[in-house]
Every structure is written in structure tokens, then in C-alpha cells.
C-alpha positions as CSV (number, residue, x, y, z in Angstrom):
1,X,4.7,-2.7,0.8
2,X,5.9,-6.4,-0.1
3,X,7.8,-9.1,1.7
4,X,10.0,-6.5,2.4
5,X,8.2,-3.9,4.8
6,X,4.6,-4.3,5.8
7,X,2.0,-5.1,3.0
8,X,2.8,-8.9,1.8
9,X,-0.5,-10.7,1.9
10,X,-0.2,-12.7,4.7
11,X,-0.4,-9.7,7.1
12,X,-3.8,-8.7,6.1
13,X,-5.1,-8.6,9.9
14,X,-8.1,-10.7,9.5
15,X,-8.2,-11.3,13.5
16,X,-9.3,-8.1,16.3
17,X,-8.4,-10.0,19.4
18,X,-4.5,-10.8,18.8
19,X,-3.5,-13.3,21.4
20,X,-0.4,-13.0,23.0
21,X,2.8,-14.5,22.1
22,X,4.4,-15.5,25.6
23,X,7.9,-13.3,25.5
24,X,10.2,-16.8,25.6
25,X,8.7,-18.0,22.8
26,X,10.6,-18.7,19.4
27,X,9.0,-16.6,16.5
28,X,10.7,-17.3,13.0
29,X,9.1,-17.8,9.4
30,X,7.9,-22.0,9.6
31,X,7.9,-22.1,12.9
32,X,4.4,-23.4,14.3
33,X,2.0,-20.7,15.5
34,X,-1.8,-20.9,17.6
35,X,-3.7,-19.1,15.4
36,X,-3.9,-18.4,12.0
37,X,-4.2,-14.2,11.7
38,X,-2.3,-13.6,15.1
39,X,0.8,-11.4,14.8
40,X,4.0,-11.4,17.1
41,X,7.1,-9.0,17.0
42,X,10.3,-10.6,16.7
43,X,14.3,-8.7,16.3
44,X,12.6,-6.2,14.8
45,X,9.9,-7.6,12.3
46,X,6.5,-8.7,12.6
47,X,5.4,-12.2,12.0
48,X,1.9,-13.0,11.4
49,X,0.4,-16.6,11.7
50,X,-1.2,-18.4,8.8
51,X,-2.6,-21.9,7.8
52,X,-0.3,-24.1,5.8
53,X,-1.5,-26.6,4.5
54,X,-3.0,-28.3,7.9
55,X,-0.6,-26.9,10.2
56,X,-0.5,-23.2,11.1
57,X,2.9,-21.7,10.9
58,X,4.4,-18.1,10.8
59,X,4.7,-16.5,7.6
60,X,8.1,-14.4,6.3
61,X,8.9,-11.3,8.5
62,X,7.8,-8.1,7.7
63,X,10.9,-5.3,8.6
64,X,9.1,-2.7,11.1
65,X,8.7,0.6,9.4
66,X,11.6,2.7,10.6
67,X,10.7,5.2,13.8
68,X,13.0,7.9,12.8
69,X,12.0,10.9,10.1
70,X,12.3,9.7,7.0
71,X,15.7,10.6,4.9
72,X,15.5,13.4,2.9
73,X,17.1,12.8,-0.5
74,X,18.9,15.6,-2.3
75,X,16.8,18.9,-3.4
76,X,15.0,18.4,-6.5
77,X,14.5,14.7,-6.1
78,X,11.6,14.8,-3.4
79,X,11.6,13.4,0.0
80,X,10.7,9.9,1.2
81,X,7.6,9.5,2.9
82,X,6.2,6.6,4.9
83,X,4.4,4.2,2.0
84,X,8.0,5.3,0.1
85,X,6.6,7.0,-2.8
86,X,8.7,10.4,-3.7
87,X,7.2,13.3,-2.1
88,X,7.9,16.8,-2.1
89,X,6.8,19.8,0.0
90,X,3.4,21.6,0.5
91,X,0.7,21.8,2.9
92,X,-2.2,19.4,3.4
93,X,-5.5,20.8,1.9
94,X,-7.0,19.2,4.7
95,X,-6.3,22.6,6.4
96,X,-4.0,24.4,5.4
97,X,-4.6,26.3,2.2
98,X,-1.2,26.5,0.4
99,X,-1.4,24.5,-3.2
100,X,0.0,21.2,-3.7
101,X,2.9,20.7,-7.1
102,X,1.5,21.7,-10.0
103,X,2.9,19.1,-12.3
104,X,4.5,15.9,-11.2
105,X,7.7,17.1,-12.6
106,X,7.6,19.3,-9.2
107,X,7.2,16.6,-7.3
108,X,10.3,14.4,-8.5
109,X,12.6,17.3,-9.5
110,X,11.8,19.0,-12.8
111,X,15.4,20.1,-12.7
112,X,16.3,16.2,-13.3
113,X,14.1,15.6,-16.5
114,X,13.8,16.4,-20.2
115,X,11.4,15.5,-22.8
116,X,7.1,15.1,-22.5
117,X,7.3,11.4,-23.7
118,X,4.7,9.0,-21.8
119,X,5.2,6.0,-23.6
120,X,6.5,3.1,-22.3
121,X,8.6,0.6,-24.6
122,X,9.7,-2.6,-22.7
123,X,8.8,-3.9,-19.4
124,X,9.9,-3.6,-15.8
125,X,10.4,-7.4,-15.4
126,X,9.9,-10.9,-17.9
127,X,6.1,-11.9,-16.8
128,X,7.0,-15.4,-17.6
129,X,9.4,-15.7,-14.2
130,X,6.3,-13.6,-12.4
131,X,3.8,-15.4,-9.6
132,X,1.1,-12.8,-9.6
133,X,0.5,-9.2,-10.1
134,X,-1.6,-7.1,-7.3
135,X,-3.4,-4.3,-8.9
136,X,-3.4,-0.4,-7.7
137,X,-6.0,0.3,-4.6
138,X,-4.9,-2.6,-2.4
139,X,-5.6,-1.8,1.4
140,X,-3.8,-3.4,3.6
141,X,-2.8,-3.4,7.3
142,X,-1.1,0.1,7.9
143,X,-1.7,1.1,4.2
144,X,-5.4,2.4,5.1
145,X,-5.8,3.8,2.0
146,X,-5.7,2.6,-1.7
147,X,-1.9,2.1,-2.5
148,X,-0.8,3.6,-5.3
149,X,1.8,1.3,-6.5
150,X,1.5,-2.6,-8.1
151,X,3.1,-5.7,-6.1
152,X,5.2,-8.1,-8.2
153,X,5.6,-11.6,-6.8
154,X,7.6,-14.4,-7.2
155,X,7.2,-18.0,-6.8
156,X,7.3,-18.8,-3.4
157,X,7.0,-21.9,-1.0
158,X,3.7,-21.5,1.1
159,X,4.1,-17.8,0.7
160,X,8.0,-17.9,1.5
161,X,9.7,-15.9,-1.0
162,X,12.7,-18.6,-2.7
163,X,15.9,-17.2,-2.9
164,X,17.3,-17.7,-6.0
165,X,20.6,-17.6,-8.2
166,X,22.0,-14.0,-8.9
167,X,20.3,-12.7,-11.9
168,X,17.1,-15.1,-12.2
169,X,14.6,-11.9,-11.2
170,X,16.5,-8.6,-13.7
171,X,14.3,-5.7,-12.9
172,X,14.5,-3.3,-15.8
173,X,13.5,0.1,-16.6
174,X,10.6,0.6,-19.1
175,X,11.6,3.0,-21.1
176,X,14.9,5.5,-21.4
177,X,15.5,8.1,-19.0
178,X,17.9,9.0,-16.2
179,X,17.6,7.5,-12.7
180,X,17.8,10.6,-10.7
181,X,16.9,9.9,-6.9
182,X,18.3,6.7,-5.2
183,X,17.0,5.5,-1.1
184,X,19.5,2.4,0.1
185,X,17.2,1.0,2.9
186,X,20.0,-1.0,4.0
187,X,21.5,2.6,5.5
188,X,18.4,4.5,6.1
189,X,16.2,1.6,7.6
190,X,19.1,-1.0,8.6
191,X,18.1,-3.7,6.6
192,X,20.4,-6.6,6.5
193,X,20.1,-7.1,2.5
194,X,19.9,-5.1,-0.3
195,X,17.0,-3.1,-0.5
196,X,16.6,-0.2,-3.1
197,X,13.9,2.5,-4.1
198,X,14.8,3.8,-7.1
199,X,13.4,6.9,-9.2
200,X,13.5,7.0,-12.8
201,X,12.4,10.0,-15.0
202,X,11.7,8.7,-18.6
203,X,10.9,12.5,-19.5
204,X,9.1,15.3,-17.5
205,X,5.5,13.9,-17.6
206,X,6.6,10.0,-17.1
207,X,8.3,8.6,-13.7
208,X,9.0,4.8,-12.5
209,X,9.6,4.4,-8.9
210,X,11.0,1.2,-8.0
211,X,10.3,0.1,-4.3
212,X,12.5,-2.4,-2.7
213,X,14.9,-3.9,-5.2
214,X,17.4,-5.9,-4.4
215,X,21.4,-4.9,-5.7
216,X,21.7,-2.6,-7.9
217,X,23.2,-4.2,-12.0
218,X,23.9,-2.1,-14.9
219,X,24.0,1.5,-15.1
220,X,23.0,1.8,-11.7
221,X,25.6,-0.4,-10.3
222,X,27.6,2.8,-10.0
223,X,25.6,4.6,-7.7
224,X,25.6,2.1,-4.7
225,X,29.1,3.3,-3.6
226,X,28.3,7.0,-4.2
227,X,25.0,6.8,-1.8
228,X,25.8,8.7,1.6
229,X,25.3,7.7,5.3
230,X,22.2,8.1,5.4
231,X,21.1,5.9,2.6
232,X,20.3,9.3,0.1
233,X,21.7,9.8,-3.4
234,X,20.2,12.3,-6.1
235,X,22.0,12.5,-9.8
236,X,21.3,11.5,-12.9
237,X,22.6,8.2,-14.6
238,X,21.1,7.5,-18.1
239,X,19.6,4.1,-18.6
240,X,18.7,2.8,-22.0
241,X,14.6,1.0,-22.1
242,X,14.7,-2.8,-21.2
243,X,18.0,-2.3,-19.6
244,X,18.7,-4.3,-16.0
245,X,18.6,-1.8,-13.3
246,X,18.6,-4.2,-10.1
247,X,18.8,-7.9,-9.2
248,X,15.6,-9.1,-7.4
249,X,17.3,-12.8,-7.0
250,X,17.9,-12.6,-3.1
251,X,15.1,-11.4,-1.3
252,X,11.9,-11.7,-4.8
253,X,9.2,-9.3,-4.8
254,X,8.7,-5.7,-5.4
255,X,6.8,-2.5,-5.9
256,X,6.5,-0.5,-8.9
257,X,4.4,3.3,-9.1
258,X,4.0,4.9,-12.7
259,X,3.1,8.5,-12.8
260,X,2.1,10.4,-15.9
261,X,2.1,14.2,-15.2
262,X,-0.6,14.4,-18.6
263,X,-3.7,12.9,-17.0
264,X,-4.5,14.0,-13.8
265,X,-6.6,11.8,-11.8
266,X,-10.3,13.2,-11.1
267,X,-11.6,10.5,-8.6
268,X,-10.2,12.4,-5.7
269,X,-12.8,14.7,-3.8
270,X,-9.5,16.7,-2.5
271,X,-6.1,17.0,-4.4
272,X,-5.1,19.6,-0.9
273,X,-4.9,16.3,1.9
274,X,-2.3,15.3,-0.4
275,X,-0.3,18.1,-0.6
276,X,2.2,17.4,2.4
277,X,2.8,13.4,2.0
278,X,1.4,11.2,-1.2
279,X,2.0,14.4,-3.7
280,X,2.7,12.5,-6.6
281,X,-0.6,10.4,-6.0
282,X,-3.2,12.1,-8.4
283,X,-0.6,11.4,-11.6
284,X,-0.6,7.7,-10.5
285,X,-1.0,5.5,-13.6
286,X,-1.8,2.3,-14.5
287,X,1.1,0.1,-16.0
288,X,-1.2,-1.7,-18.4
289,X,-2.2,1.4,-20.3
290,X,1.2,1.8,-21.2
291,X,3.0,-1.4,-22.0
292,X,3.8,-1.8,-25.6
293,X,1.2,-5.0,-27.6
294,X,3.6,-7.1,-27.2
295,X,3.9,-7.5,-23.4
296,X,0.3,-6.2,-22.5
297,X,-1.4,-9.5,-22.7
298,X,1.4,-11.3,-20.9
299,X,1.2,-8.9,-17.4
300,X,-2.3,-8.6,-17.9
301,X,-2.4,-13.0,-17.5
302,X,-0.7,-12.0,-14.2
303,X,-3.0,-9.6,-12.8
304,X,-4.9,-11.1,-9.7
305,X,-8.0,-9.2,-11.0
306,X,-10.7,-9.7,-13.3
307,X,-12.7,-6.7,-13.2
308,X,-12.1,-3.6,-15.6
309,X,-9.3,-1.6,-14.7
310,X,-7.3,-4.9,-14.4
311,X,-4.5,-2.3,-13.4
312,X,-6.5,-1.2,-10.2
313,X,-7.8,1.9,-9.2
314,X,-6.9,4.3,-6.2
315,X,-9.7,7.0,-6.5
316,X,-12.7,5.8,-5.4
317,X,-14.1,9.5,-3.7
318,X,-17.8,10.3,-4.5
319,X,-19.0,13.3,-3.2
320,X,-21.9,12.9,-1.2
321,X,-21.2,9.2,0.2
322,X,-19.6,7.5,2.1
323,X,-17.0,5.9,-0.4
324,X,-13.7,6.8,-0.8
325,X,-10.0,8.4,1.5
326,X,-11.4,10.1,4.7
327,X,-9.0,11.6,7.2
328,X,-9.9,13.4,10.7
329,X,-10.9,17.1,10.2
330,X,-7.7,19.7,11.1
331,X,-5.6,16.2,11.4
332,X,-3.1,17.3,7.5
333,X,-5.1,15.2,6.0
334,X,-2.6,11.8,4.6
335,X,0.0,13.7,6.2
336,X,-1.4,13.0,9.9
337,X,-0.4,14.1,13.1
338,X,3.1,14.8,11.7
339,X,5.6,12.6,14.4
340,X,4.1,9.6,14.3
341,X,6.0,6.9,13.6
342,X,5.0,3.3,13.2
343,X,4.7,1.4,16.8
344,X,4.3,-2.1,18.0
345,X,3.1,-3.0,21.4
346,X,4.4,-6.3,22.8
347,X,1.7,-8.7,21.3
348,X,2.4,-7.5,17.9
349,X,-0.5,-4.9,17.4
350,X,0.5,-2.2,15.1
351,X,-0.3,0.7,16.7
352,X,-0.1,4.8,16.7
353,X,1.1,5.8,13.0
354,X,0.4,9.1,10.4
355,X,-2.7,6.0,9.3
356,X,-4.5,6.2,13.0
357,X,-6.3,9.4,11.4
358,X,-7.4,7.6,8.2
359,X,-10.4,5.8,6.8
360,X,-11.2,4.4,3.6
361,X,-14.5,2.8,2.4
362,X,-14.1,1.5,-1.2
363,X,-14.0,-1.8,-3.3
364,X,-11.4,-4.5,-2.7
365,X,-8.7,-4.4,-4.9
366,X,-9.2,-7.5,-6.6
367,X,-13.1,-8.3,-5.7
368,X,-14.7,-5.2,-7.0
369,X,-17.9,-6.4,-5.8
370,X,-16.8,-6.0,-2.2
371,X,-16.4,-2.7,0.2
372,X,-13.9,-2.6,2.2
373,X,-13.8,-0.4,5.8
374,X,-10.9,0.3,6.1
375,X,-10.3,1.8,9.5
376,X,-6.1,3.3,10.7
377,X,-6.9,3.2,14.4
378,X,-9.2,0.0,15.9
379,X,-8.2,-0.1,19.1
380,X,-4.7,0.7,18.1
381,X,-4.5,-1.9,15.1
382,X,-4.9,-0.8,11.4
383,X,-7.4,-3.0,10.5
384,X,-9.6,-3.8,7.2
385,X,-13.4,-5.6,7.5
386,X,-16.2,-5.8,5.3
387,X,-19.9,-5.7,6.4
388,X,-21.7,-8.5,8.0
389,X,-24.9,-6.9,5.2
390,X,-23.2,-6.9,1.7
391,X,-25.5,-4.7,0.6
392,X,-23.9,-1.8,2.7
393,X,-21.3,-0.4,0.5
394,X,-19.6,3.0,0.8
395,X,-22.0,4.6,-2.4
396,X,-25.4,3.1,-0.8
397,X,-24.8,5.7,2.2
398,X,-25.7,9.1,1.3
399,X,-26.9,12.6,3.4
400,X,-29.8,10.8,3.1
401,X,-29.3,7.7,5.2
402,X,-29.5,9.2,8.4
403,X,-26.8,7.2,10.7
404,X,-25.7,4.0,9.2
405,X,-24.4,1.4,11.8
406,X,-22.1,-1.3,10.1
407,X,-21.6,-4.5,11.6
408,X,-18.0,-5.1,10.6
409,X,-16.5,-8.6,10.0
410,X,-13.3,-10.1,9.6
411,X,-13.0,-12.0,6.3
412,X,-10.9,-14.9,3.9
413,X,-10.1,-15.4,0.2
414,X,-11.9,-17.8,-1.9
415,X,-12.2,-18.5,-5.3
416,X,-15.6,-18.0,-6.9
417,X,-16.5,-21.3,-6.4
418,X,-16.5,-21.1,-2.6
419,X,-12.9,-23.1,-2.3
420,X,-10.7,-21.8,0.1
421,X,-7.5,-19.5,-1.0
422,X,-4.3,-19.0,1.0
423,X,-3.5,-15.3,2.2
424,X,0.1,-16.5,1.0
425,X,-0.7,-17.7,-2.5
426,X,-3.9,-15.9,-4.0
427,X,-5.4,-16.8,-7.3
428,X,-6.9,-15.0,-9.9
429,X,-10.1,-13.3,-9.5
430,X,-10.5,-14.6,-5.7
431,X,-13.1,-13.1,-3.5
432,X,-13.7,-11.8,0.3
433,X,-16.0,-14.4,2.1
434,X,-17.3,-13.4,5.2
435,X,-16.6,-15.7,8.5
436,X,-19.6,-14.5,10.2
437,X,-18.2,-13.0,13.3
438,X,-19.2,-9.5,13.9
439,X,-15.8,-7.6,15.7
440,X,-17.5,-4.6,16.0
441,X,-19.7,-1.6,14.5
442,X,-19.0,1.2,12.8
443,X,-21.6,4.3,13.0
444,X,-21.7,6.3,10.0
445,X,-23.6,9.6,8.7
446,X,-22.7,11.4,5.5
447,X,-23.4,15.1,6.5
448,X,-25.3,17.8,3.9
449,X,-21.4,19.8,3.9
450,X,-20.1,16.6,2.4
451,X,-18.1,15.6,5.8
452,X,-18.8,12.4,7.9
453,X,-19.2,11.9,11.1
454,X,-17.7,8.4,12.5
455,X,-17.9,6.7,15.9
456,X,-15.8,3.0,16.3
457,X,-17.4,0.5,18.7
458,X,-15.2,-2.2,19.2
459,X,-17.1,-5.6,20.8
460,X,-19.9,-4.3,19.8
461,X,-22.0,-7.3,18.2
462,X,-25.4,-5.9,17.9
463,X,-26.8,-2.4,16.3
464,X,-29.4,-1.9,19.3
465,X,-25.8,-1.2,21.4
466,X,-25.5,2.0,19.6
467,X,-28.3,4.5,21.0
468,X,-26.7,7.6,19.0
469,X,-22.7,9.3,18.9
470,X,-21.2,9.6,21.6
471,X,-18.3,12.8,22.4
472,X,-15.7,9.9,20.9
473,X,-17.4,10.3,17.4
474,X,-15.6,12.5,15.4
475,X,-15.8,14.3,12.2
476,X,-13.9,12.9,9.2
477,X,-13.4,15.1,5.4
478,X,-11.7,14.1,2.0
């Protein structure tokens, strides 16, 4: 999600073949690495290798997701899932057939909230002190699918976050409401730093949810010595709108979700794969929209993207295509298999998660103009590519088509201009440049019931290797 788990920018995995990190060697963020998009395991966080300047060095650890059941937080305040968004019960439409929450107030707890307010009056941090925005929809690693929450980022030294003094970075809730659902990852994940997720609800059709915050300030101060064992705490503790809720100084950068229970989103070809993990994802709104004038303009500056929604966009589905969230048929759709829990072998591959059943075809986050294949399981490694033929995008493959064969490649950041961007330290409006090298292909064909049939083919460089599917090809839906 950001420096803190598994999404900060340098762990986009830009490289298939991961070489491997000999077992004596010593892995720590500066330290001098072979090459640049390798990744190596280390005391329990993943490292991946970056250029610096002209030297390539290891970039901040990421903490490994926890392999244990996520904590559930007290009844009415949802459960935690694996991308940390609250969650509540329900049963994937993927194949199951019971309906998903109704209202969002179902998924957070509508026990916990009063009012239908959906206006936001301050902001959730001073944009002067900010490095960069990322906008909804980023795919990343692990995070196969669009994310549905913004990245704040700090300054930072060749992508190091900077420690700084207590009470430089005051997070602060937008609006007034009642924090009601509190997840200490120092507990539940052993993290050794303050690390909070924190749900707000500013009324019964507006929510915050703060990922991975540092120590708790303010009204919420009083909750870190009430949060159990296992890291869970559910209540409500009124905060007042601009008011400091957490103290980002130690360990800078964070997520932040908004969801508004009043506008459904309609981009999604099927609300049901959501309805066991990701619930609260079709009420997931863009911060932008809801800023008061006179700290719009200021976040919007931050925004790394150019293209209309600045604020990003998470449903890409169009029926009929090959664009948008695909998950294995009879696999709970974003739910998964149900046990799996993130796994690393011992060259740093991340391998065997609830994303090894997803796929996602849809523009880049920040370069619109770009499709991205997102693909959960690539020979064990959650890996994002774009096609070698730009013209291939997810809407240009229809029922139509016939089979598609992509010829996937690995790409880099650079600004429109052609100069090259750090991973680390993106700048506005950047764009995916292609290095050429085909890693594989990806057989495609959009099907008249509106499924998709997929078949991976790793090392496969050329489209005369695929002479039709094969039994490994297998049917993905919405």
C-alpha cells in the first residue's frame, strides 16, 4: 500500500527473471544491489533494487503482508481484509448468489453513524508539506486490480522516506464525525513502529479510512491504550473537521479511501465478486470532488496525473471486452481461494496470494493512454506489463477478435519528453515507455457470454509459439 506494506513505487516488478540474492548476502535500504528491478527478502520485508543516480542500490523495505487471517475488528465496524480497506460479510457474486451491503453504512457499521452529510470541509493533510499525490486505479505488484485508495508521499531521499521531527506530517480528518473502527498493525502485523488504519464516519453516506498512520494525536490519542491484543478496537470518539488525528513524522507516507454511500459506482460489470472482500469498493470516491475551493487547486497541483479524473478511476469494466477486473470462474471472485496468504520464495518472488486468481486489463493510473495487463499469478510473481503493440488495449479486443495473443513487455517511467524518471521519485504526468523485451504472451478471447478465456506463456517471445489453448487456459468472468 505505501512504504509501509507492499505498493511504494519502487516495487513495481518491472523484471520476470528475478536473480537470486545468494543467502549470505547483506540486504538493507542503500546497500548496493546487481540489478535494478530484482527483489530479495530480508527479516521479514522485501527489498527491491533500483537505479540511483549511477549506482543501483536497494530501495526502503516493504513489511511482508501478514500470513495469518486478518483481525476482525468489533461487530459493526467491518473486518480487515488484505489491501486493508473495511470490509464486511457476504458472498462473492462470482458464485455464490447471496447480495452484497446495500449501503455502505452496512459495510462500516451503520450502528456507528448519524447524519447523510457528504461534504467534505478541510483537508486530510497541508499539500504544501506533500511530495506527490497517486491517483485511484494504481496497479501495482500484489495489488492486481485498481486500488481504491490515494497514496500520499513525502519528500524523500532517492525514494527513502526522511524521518522527520514529531508533528511536521499532522494527518487530519476532513470533516466532523466519529472515528469508530481502529487496526494497530504494530499488534496485528508486528510492526516495529507505529502503524494505524483508522475509520472515520463523517455521517452515514461519508467514510475516511486512513491506512498506515503513524501515532495516534488528538482525539484519537485516547484510543491507542484501549486497542486489544490483537491490534482491534471499535467505538466511537468524536473528532472535530481539520482536527489532527495521527502523526505521520516517523515513518511519512500514507493511504487515504473516501466512500460516499450516495453515488454508486456503475463502471463495474459485477457488484457480486465483491461481496466477500473489497465491499465498500463500488462507493469509492474521489477526494477531489469533495474538497472545499480553497484546497482543491492545491491537491489537485499534487496529483501525479494529468488526464481527467485527476483523482483516478477504479472501474474500468466494459462489457464485451477485454478491459477491466477479471477473476477465475467459481474462484469468489476478489475474495479468492479463501486461505491464501501472501508468500515469498527465497529469491524474493511474491508468490501464492487471494491475487494469483486475478487479472486486470485497464489504463495506467497516471498515463491514461496506456493498458496495463495486469496478471496475479506469472509464474508465481504478481506482475504488471504493457504490450509490445500499443495499439492492443483491453477495449480494442472484442467477441469479435477471435484469440488475441499479446506480447507482453516490461516497462519504465518517462516524462513526455522521453527523459528518464525514477520508480522512486515520479513526476507529474510521466508515461510507461516500453524496453523492448518481450517476457512472454498472453492469449486472449472475449467470449459471446461475456467471459474470457486466458492462457499465460511465460518465455514465450514470438506469437507463432501459440498454435491454440492449451488445457492450462482457463476461463476468467467479472
Amino acid at each position: 500500500m505505501n512504504t509501509k506494506l507492499i505498493a511504494f513505487l519502487p516495487v513495481l516488478t518491472l523484471s520476470l527473471f528475478l536473480p537470486s540474492i545468494p543467502v549470505n548476502a547483506t540486504v538493507k535500504a542503500g546497500g548496493v544491489c546487481i540489478k535494478a528491478g530484482s527483489t530479495s527478502v530480508a527479516s521479514g520485508y522485501t527489498y527491491t533494487c533500483f537505479k540511483s543516480g549511477k549506482k543501483l542500490v536497494w530501495g526502503k523495505g516493504i513489511k511482508i503482508l501478514s500470513t495469518s487471517t486478518p483481525t476482525p475488528t468489533p461487530s459493526g465496524s467491518g473486518t480487515m481484509n488484505q489491501e486493508g480497506n473495511g470490509q464486511s460479510g457476504g458472498n462473492s457474486g462470482n458464485n455464490s448468489g447471496q447480495s452484497a451491503p446495500t449501503t455502505v453504512a452496512d459495510v462500516f457499521g451503520k450502528d456507528k453513524c448519524s447524519g447523510t452529510s457528504t461534504e467534505l470541509t478541510a483537508g486530510i493533510i497541508d499539500p504544501a508539506k506533500v511530495s506527490y499525490f497517486l491517483p485511484l486505479g494504481v496497479m501495482t505488484t500484489s495489488h492486481i486490480t485498481p486500488i481504491d485508495h490515494i497514496y500520499v508521499y513525502f519528500p524523500s531521499n532517492s525514494g527513502q522516506p526522511i524521518e522527520k521531527p514529531a508533528g511536521t506530517y499532522q494527518v487530519t480528518s476532513p470533516a466532523a464525525g466519529k472515528i469508530i473502527s481502529v487496526e494497530d498493525f504494530a499488534k496485528s502485523n508486528g510492526y516495529p513502529y507505529a502503524d494505524y488504519r483508522i475509520v472515520i464516519a463523517h455521517s452515514c453516506n461519508l467514510f475516511s479510512v486512513f491506512i498506515h498512520v503513524g501515532k495516534l494525536t488528538g482525539a484519537a490519542a485516547q484510543i491507542a491504550s484501549q486497542v486489544g491484543a490483537s491490534g482491534g478496537w471499535g467505538g466511537a470518539v468524536s473528532v472535530k473537521s481539520g482536527e489532527a488525528i495521527a502523526d505521520d513524522s516517523e515513518r511519512p507516507n500514507f493511504d487515504y479511501s473516501l466512500f460516499d454511500g450516495t453515488k454508486k459506482l456503475t463502471g463495474f460489470a459485477n457488484l457480486k465478486s465483491y461481496s466477500e472482500a473489497e465491499t465498500s469498493k463500488p462507493w469509492t470516491a474521489d477526494i477531489l470532488e469533495y474538497l472545499p475551493n480553497n484546497l482543491r487547486g492545491a491537491y489537485e497541483a499534487k496529483f501525479l496525473s494529468t488526464a481527467s479524473p485527476i483523482g483516478g478511476k477504479i472501474d474500468w469494466d466494459k462489457k464485451g471486452t477485454a478491459q477491466g477486473n477479471w477473476f477465475v470462474e467459481n474462484t469468489n471472485g476478489y475474495r479468492g481461494l479463501g486461505n491464501q496468504g501472501a508468500a515469498y520464495d527465497n529469491h524474493g518472488k511474491i508468490a501464492h496470494g487471494y491475487w494469483d486468481t486475478h487479472l486486470a486489463i485497464a489504463p495506467d493510473a497516471v498515463d491514461r493512454n496506456s493498458t496495463v495487463f495486469s496478471i496475479g499469478d506469472w509464474e508465481g510473481c504478481p506482475c504488471q506489463f504493457i504490450s509490445k503493440n500499443s495499439a492492443v488495449t483491453g477495449t480494442s479486443i472484442t467477441a469479435s477478435s477471435g484469440i488475441i495473443v499479446v506480447e507482453l513487455i516490461d516497462f519504465t517511467f518517462r516524462t513526455p519528453a522521453g527523459a528518464e524518471v525514477s520508480r522512486s521519485e515520479p513526476t507529474k504526468g510521466y508515461v510507461l515507455y516500453s524496453n523492448d523485451n518481450v517476457v512472454g504472451l498472453l492469449a486472449l478471447q472475449v467470449q459471446s457470454n461475456g467471459n474470457m478465456k486466458v492462457e499465460k506463456l511465460p518465455g514465450k517471445t514470438d506469437k507463432s509459439q501459440f498454435t491454440g489453448f492449451s488445457s492450462a487456459a482457463k476461463i476468467y468472468t467479472h
